[in-house]
C-alpha positions, 0 to 999 in steps of 0.5 A: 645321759638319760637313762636308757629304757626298760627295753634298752636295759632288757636287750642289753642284759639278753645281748641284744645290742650292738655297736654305739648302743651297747657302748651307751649302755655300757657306760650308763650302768657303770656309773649308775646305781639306779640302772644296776639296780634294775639290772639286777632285778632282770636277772632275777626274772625267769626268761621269757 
């Protein structure tokens, strides 16, 4: 798989996605280290 976008990544930490899309990115950050990475760095943002 790809990696999923900034915005794919944003709207699955904010709980935005739903469904096959949460599955998909789901399961690309449980074995992506880039991916947990830039998760984490939305965590540290403030929220919009």
């Amino acid at each position: 798989m790809m990696h999923p976008s900034e915005n794919e990544l944003k709207d699955y930490f904010e709980g935005r996605l739903k469904g096959e899309p949460f599955r998909r990115v789901d399961d690309h950050i449980q074995s992506c280290p880039d991916c947990q990475d830039t998760l984490a760095s939305l965590q540290q943002l403030p929220p919009d």
